[in-house]
C-alpha positions as CSV (number, residue, x, y, z in Angstrom):
1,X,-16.9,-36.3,23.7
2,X,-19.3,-33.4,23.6
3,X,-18.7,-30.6,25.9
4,X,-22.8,-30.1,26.5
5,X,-24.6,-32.1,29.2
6,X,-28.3,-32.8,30.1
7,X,-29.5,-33.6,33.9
8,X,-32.4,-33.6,35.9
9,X,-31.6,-30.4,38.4
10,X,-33.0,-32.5,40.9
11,X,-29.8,-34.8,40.7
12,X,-27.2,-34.3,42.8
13,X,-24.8,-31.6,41.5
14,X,-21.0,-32.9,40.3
15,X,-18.2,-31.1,39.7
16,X,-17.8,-32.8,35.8
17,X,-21.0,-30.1,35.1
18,X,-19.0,-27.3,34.7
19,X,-21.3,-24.2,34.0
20,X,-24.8,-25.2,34.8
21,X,-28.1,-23.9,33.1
22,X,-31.5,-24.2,34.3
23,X,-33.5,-24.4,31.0
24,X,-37.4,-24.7,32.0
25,X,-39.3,-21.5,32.4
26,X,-40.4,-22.6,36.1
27,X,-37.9,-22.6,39.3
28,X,-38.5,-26.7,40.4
29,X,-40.9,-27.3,42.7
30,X,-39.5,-27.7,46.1
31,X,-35.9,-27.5,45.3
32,X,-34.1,-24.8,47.1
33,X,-31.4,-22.4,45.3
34,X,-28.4,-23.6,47.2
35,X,-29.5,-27.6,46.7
36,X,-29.6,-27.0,42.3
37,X,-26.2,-25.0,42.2
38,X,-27.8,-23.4,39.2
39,X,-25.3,-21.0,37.6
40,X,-27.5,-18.9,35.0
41,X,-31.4,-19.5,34.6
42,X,-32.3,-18.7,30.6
43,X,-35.8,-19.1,31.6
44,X,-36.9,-17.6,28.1
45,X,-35.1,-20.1,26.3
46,X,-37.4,-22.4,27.5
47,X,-41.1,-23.7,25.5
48,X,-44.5,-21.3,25.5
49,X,-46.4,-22.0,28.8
50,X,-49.0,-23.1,25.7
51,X,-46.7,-25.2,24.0
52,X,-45.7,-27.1,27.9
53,X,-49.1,-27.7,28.2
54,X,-50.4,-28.6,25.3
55,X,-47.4,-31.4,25.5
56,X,-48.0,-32.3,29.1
57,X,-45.1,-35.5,28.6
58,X,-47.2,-37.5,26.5
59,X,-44.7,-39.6,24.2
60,X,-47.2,-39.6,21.8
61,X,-47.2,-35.6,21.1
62,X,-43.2,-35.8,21.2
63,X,-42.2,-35.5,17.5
64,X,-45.0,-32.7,17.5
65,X,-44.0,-30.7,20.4
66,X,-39.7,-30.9,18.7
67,X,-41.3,-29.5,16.0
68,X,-43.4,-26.7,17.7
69,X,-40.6,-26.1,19.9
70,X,-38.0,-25.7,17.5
71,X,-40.3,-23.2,15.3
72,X,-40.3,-21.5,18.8
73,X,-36.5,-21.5,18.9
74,X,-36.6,-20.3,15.9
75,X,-38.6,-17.2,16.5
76,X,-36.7,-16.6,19.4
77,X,-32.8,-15.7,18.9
78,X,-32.6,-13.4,21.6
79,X,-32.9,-16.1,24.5
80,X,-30.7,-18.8,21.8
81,X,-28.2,-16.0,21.6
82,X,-27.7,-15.3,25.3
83,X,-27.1,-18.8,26.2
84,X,-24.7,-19.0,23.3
85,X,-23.1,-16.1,25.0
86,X,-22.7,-18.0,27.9
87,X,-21.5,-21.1,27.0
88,X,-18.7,-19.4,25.3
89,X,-15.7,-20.5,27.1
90,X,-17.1,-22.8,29.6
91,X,-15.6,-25.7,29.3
92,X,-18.3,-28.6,30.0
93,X,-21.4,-27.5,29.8
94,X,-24.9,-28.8,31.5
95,X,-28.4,-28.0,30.7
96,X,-30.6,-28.8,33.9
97,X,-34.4,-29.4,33.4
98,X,-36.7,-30.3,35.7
99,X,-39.1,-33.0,33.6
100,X,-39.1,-36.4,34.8
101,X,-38.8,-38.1,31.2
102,X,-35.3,-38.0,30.4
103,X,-35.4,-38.7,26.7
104,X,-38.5,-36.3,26.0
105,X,-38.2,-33.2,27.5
106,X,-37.1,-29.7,26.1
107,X,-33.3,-29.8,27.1
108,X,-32.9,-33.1,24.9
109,X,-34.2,-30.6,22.0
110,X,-32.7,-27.4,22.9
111,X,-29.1,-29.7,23.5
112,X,-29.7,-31.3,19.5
113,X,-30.5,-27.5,18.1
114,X,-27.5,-26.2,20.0
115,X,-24.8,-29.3,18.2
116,X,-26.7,-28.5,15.2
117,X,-28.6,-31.8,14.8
């Protein structure tokens, strides 16, 4: 069983998360800091505001955007090296995102670069 989770940080927090990581470069809308129990906010881990955009959810820009995004990953070990850093040790682990799409979304990618897929 993997140790890394995904969740919508508007779900109800659990115990089972473990550490939790807020992964999207925007604090969610109308969620308050005590209600998302967010433990560390890598907000530069997450896409280009251009990249978000240009995405805006459509499913039919999703192989495209993992592409883009990954290229951005890429280009961006800093932000991939301090949430390595923090996973380290933490026993479960859960990336919290904010998109309503919970099979295309940023976390699903930055969860498959992080397992190495």
């Amino acid at each position: 069983m993997s140790r890394l989770h995904l969740k919508r940080v508007y779900d109800p927090p659990s115990p089972d998360d473990g550490l939790r990581i807020l992964v999207d470069r925007l604090w969610p809308r109308g969620l308050t800091k005590d209600a998302a129990r967010v433990d560390l906010w890598v907000k530069d881990i997450a896409p280009s505001a251009a990249l978000r955009q240009w995405f805006g959810h459509d499913p039919a820009r999703w192989p495209e955007f993992r592409k883009r995004y990954r290229a951005e990953l890429a280009a961006n070990p800093q932000a991939v090296a301090t949430l390595r850093g923090a996973m380290k040790g933490a026993k479960p682990v859960t990336l919290l995102y904010g998109a309503k799409d919970e099979e295309r979304n940023n976390a699903v990618v930055l969860k498959e670069e992080l397992e190495g897929g």
